[in-house]
PDB file of N, CA, C and O in Angstrom, chain B, residues numbered from 101:
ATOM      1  N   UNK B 101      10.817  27.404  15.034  1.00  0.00           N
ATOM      2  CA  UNK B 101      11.618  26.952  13.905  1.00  0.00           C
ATOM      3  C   UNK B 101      10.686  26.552  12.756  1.00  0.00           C
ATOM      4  O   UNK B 101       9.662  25.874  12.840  1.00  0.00           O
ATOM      5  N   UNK B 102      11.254  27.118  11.636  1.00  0.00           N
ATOM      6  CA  UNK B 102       9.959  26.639  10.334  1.00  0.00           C
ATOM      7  C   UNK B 102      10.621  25.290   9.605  1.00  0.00           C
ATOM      8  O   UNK B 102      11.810  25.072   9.373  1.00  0.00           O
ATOM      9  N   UNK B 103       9.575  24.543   9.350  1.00  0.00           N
ATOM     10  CA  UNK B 103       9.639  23.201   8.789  1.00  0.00           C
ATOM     11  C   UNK B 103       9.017  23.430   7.316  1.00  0.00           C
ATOM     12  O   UNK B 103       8.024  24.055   6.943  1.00  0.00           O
ATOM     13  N   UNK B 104       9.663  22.931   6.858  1.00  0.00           N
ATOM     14  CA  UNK B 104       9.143  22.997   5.120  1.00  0.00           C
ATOM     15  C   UNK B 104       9.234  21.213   4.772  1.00  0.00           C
ATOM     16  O   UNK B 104      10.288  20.632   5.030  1.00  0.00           O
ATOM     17  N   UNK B 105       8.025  20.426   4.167  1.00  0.00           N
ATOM     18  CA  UNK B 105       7.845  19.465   3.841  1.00  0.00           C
ATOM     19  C   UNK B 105       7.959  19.177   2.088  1.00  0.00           C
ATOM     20  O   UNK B 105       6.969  19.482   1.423  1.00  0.00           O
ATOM     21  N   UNK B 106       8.741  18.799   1.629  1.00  0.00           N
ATOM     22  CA  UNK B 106       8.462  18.647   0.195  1.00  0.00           C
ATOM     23  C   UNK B 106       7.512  17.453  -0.297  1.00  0.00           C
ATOM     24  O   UNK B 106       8.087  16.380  -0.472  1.00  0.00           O
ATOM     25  N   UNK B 107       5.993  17.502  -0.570  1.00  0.00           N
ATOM     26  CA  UNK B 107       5.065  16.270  -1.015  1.00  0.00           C
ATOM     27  C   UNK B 107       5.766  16.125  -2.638  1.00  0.00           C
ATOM     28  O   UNK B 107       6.264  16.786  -3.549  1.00  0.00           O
ATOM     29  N   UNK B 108       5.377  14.700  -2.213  1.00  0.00           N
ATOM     30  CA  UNK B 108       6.015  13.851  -4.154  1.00  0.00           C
ATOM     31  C   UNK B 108       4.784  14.485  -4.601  1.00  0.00           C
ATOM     32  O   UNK B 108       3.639  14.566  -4.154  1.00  0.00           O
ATOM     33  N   UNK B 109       5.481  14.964  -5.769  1.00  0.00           N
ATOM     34  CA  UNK B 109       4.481  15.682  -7.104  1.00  0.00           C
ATOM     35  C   UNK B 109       3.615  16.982  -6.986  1.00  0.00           C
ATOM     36  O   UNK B 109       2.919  17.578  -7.807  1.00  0.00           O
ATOM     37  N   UNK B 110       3.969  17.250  -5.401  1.00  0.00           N
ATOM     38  CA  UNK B 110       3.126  18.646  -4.993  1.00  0.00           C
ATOM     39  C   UNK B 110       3.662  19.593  -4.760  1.00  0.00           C
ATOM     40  O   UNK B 110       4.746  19.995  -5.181  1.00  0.00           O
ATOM     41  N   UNK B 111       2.676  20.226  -3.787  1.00  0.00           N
ATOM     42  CA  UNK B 111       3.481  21.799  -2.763  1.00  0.00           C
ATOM     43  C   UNK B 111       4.897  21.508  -1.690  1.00  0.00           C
ATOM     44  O   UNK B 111       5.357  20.510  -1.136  1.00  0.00           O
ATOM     45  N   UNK B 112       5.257  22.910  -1.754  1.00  0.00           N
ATOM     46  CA  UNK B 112       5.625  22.928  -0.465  1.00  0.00           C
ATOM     47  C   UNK B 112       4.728  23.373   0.573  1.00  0.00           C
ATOM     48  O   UNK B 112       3.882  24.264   0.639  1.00  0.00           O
ATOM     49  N   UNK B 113       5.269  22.269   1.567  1.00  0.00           N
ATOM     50  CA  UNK B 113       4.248  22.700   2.979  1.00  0.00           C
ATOM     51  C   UNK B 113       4.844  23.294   3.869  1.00  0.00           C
ATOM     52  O   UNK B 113       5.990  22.926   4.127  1.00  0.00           O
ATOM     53  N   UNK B 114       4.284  24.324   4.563  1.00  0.00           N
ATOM     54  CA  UNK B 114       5.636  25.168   5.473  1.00  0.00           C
ATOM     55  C   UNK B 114       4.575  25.186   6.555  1.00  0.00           C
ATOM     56  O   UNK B 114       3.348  25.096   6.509  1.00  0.00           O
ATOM     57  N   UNK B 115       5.431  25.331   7.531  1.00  0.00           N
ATOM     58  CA  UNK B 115       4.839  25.366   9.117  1.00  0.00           C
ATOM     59  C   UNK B 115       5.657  26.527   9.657  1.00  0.00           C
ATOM     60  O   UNK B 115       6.837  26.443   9.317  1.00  0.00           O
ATOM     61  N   UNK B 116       5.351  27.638  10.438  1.00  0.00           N
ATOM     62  CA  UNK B 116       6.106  27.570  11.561  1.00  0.00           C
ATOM     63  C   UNK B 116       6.562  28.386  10.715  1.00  0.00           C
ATOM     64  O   UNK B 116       7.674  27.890  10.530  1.00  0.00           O
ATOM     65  N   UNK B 117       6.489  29.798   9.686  1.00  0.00           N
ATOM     66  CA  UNK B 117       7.192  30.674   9.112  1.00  0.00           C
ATOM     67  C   UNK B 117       6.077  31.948   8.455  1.00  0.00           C
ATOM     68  O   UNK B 117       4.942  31.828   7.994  1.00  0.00           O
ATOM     69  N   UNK B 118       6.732  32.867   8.597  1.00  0.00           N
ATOM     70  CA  UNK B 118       6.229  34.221   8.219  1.00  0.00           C
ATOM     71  C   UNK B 118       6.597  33.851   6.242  1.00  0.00           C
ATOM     72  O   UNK B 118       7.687  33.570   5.743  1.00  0.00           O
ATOM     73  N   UNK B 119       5.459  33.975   5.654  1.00  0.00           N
ATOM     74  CA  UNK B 119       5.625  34.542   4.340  1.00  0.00           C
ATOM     75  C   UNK B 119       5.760  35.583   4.015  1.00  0.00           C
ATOM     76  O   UNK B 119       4.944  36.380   4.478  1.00  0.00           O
ATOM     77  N   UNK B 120       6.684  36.051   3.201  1.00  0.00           N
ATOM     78  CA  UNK B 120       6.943  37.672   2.510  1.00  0.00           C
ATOM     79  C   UNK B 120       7.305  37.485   0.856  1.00  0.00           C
ATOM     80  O   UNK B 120       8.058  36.636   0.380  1.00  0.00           O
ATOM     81  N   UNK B 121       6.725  38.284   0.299  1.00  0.00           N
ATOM     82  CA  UNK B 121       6.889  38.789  -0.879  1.00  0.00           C
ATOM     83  C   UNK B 121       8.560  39.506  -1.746  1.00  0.00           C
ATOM     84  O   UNK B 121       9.301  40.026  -0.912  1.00  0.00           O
ATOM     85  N   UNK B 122       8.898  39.530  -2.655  1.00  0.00           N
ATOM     86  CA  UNK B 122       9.860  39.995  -2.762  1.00  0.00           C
ATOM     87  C   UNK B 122      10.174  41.553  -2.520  1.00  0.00           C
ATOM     88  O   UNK B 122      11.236  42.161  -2.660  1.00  0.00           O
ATOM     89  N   UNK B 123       8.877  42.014  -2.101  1.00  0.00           N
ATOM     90  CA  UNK B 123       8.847  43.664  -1.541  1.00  0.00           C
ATOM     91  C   UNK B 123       9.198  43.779   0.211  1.00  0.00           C
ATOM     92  O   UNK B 123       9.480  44.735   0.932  1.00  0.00           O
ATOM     93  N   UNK B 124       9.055  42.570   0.418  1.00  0.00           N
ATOM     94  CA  UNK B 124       8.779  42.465   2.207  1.00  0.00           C
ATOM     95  C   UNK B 124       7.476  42.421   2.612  1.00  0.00           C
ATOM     96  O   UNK B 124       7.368  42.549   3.831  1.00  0.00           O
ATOM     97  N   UNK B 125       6.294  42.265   1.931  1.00  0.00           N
ATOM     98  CA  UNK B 125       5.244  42.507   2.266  1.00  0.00           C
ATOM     99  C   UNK B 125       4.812  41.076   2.788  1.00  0.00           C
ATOM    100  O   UNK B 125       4.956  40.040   2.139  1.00  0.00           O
ATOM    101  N   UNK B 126       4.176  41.183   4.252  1.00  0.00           N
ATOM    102  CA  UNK B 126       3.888  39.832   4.391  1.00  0.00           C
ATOM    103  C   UNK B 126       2.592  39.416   4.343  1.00  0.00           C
ATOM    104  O   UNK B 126       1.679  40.127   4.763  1.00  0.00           O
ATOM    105  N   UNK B 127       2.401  38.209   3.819  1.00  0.00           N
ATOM    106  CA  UNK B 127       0.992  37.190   2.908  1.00  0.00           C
ATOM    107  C   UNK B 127       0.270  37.363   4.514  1.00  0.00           C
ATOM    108  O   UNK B 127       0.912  37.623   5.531  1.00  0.00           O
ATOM    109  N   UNK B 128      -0.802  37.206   4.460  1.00  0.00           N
ATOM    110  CA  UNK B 128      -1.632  36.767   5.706  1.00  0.00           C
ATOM    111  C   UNK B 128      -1.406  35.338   5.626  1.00  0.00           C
ATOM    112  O   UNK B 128      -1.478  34.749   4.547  1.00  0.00           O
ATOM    113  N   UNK B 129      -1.187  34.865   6.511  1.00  0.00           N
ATOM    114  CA  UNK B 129      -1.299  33.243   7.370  1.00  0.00           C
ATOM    115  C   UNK B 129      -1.886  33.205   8.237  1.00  0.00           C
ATOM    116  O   UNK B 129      -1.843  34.175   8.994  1.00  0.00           O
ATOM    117  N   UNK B 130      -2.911  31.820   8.628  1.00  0.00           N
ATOM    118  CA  UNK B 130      -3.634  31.501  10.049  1.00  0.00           C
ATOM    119  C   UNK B 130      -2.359  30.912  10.613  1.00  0.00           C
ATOM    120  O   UNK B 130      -1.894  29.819  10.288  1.00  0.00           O
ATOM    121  N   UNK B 131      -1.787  31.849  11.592  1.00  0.00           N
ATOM    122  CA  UNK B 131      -1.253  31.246  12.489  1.00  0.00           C
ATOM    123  C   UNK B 131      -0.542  29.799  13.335  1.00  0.00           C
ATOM    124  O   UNK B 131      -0.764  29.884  14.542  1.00  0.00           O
ATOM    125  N   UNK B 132       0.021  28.889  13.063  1.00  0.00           N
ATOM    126  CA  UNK B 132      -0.296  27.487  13.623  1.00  0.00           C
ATOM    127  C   UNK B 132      -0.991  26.715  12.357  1.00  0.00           C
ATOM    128  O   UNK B 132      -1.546  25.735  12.854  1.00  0.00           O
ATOM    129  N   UNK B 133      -1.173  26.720  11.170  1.00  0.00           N
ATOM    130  CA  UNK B 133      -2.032  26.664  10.189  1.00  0.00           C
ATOM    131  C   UNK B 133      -0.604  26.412   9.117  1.00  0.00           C
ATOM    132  O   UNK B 133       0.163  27.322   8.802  1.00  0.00           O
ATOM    133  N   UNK B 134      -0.488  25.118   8.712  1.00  0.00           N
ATOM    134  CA  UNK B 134       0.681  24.778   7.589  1.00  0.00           C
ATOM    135  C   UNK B 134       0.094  25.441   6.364  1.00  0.00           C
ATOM    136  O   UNK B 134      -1.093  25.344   6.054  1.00  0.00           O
ATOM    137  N   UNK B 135       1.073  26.173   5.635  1.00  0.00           N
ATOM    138  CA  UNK B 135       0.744  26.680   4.305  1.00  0.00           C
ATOM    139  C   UNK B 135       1.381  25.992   3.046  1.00  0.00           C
ATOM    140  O   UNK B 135       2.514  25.532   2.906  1.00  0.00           O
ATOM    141  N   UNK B 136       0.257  26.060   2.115  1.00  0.00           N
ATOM    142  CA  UNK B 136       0.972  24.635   0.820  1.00  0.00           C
ATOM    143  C   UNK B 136       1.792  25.774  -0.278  1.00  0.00           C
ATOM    144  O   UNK B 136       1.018  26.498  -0.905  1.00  0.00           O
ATOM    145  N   UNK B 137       2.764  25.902  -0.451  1.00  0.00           N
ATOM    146  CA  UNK B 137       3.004  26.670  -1.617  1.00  0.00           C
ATOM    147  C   UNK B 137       3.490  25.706  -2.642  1.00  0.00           C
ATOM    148  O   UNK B 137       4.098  24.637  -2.602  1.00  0.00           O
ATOM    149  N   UNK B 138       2.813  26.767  -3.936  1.00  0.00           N
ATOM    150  CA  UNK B 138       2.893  26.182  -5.433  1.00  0.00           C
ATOM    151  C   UNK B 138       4.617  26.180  -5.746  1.00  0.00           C
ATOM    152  O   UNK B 138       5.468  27.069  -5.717  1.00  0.00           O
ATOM    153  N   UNK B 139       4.653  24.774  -6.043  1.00  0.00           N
ATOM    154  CA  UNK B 139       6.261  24.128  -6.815  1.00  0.00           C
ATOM    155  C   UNK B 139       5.806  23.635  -8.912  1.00  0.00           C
ATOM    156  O   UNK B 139       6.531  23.436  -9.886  1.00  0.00           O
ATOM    157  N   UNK B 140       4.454  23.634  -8.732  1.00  0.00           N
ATOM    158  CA  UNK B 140       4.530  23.003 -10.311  1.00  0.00           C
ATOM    159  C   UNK B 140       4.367  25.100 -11.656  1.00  0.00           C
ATOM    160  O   UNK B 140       4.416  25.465 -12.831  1.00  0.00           O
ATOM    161  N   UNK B 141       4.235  25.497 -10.667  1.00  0.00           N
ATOM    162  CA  UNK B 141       4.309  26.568 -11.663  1.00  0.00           C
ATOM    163  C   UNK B 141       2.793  27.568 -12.225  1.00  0.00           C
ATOM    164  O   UNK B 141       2.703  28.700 -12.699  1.00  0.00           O
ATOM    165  N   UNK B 142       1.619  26.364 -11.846  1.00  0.00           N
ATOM    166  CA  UNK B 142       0.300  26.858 -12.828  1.00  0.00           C
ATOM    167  C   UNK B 142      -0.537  27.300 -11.422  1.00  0.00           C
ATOM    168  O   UNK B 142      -1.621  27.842 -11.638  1.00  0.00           O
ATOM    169  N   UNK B 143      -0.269  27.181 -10.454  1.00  0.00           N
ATOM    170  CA  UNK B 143      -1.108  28.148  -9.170  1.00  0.00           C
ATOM    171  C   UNK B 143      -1.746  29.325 -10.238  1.00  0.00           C
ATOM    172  O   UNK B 143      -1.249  29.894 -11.210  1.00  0.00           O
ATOM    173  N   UNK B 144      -3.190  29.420  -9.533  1.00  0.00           N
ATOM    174  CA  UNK B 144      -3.302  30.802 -10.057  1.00  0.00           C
ATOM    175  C   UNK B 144      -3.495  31.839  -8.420  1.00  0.00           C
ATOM    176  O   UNK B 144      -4.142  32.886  -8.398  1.00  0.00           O
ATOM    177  N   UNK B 145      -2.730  31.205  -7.092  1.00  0.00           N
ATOM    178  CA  UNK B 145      -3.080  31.790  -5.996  1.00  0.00           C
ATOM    179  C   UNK B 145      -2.025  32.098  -5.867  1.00  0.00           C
ATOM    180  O   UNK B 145      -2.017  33.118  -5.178  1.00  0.00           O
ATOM    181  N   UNK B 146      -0.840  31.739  -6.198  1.00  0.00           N
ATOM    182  CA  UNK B 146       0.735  31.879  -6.044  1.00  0.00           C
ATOM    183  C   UNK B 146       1.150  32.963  -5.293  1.00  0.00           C
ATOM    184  O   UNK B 146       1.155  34.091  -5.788  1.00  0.00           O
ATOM    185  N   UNK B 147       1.566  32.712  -3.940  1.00  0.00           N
ATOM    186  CA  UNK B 147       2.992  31.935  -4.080  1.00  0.00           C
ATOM    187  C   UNK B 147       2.131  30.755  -3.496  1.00  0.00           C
ATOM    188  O   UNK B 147       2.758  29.827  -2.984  1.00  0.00           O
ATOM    189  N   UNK B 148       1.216  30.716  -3.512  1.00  0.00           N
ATOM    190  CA  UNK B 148       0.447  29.368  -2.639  1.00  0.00           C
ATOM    191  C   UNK B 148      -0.320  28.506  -3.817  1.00  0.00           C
ATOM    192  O   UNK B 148      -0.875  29.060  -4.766  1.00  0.00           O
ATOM    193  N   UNK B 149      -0.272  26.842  -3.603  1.00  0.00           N
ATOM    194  CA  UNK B 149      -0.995  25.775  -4.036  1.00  0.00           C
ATOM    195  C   UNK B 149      -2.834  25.957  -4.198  1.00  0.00           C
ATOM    196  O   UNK B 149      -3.701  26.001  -3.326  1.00  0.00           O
ATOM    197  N   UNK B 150      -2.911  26.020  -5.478  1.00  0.00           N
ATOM    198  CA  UNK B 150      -4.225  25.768  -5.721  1.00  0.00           C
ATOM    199  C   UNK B 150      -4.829  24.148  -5.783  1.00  0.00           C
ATOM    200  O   UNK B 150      -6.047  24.027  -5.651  1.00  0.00           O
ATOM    201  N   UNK B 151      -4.274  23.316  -5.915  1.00  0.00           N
ATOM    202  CA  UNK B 151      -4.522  22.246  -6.651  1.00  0.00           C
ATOM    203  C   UNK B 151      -4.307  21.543  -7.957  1.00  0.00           C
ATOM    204  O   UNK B 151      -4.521  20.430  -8.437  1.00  0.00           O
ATOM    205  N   UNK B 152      -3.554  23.201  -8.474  1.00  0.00           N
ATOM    206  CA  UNK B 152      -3.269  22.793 -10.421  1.00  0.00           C
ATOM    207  C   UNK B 152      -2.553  21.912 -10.629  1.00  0.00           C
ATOM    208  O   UNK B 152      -2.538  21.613 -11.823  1.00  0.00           O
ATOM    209  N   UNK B 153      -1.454  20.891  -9.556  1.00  0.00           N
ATOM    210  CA  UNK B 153      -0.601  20.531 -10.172  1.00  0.00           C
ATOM    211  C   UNK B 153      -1.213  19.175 -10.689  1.00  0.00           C
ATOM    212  O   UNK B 153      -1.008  18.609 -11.763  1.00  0.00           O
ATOM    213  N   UNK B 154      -2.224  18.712  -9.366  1.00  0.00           N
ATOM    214  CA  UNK B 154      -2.983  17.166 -10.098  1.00  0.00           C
ATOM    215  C   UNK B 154      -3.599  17.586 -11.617  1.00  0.00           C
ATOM    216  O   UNK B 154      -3.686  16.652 -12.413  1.00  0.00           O
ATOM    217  N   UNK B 155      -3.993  18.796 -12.033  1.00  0.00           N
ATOM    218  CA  UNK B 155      -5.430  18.891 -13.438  1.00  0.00           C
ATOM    219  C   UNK B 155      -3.674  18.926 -14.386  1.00  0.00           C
ATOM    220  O   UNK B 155      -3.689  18.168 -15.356  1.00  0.00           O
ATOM    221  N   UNK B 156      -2.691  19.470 -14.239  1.00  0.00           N
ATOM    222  CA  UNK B 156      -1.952  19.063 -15.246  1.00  0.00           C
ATOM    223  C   UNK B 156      -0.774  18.113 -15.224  1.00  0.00           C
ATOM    224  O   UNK B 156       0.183  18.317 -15.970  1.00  0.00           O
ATOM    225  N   UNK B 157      -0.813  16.900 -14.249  1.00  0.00           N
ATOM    226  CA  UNK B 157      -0.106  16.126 -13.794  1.00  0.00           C
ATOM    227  C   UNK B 157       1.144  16.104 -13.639  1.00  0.00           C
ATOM    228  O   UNK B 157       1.845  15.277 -14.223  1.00  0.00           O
ATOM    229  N   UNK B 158       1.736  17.228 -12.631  1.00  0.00           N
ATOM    230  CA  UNK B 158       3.136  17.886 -12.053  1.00  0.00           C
ATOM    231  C   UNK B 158       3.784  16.594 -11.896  1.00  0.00           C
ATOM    232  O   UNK B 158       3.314  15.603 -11.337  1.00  0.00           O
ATOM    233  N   UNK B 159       4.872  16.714 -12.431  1.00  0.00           N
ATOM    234  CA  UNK B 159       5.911  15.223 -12.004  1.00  0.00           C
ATOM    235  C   UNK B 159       7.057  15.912 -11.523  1.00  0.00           C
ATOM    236  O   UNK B 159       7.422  16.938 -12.097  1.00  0.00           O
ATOM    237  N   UNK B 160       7.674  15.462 -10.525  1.00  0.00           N
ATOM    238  CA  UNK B 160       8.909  16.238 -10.101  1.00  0.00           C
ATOM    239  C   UNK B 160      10.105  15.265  -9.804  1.00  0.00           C
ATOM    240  O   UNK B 160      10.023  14.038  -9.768  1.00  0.00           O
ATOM    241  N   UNK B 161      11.035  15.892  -9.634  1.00  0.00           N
ATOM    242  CA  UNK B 161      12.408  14.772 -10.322  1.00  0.00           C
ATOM    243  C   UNK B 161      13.049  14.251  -8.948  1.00  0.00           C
ATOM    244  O   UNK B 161      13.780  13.264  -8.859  1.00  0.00           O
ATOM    245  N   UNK B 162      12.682  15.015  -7.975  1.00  0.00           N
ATOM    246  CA  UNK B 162      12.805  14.380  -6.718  1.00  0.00           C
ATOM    247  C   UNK B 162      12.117  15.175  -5.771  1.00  0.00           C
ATOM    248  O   UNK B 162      11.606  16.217  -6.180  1.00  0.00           O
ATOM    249  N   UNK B 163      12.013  14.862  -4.565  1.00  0.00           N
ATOM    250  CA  UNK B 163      11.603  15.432  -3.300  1.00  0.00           C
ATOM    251  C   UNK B 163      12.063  16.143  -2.659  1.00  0.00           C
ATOM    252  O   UNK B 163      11.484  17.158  -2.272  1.00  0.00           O
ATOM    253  N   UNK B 164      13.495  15.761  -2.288  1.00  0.00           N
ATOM    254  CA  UNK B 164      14.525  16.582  -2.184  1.00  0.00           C
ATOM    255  C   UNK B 164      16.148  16.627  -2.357  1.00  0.00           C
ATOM    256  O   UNK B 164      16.952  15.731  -2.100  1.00  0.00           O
ATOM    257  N   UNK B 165      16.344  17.686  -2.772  1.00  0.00           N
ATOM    258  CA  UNK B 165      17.763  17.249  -3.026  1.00  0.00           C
ATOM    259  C   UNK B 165      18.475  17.364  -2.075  1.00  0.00           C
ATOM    260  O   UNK B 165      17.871  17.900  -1.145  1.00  0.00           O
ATOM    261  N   UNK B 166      20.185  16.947  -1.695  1.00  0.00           N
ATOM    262  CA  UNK B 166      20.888  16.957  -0.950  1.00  0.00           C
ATOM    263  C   UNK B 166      21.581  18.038  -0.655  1.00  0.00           C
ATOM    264  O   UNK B 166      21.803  18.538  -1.757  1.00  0.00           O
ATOM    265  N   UNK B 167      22.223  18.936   0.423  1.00  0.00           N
ATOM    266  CA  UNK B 167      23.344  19.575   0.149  1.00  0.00           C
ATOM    267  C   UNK B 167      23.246  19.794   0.841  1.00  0.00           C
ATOM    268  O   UNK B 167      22.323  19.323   1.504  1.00  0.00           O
ATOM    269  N   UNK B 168      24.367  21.000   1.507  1.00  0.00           N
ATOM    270  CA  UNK B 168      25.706  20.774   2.627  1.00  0.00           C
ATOM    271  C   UNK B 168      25.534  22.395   2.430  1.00  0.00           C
ATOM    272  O   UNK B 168      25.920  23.096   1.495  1.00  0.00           O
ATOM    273  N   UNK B 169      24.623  22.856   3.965  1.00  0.00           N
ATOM    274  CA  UNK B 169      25.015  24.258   3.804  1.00  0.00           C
ATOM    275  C   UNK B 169      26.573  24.735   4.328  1.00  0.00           C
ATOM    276  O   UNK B 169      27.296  24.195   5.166  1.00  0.00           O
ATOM    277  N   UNK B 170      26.787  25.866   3.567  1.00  0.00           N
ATOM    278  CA  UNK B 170      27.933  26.817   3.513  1.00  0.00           C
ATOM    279  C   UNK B 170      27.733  27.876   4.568  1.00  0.00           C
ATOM    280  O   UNK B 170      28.564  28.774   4.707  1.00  0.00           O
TER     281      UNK B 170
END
């Protein structure tokens, strides 16, 4: 089962999931190995976290929001 962590002001952290591209192509992952993906926008590794969001101080409006799957 994949776990996705939302950090205040950062990435998402995902565990436990295959990444794919909007072609289907899938990212290499180490295995067992949480991956940070970029939420502030300025990654230049994208879909994955470089670190950009601290050099332009990413503020985000919450962590997570609520809702009620359908």
């Amino acid at each position: 089962m994949a776990k996705v962590t939302v950090r205040a002001n950062g990435p998402y952290l995902v565990e436990g999931a295959e990444i794919r591209d909007a072609n289907g192509a899938v990212f290499p992952v180490e295995p067992g190995k949480p991956v940070a993906l970029c939420r502030c926008g300025a990654s230049q590794r994208k879909p994955f976290c470089d670190g950009s969001h601290l050099k332009i101080g990413f503020q985000a409006a919450e962590t997570a929001a609520s809702f009620t799957a359908k």
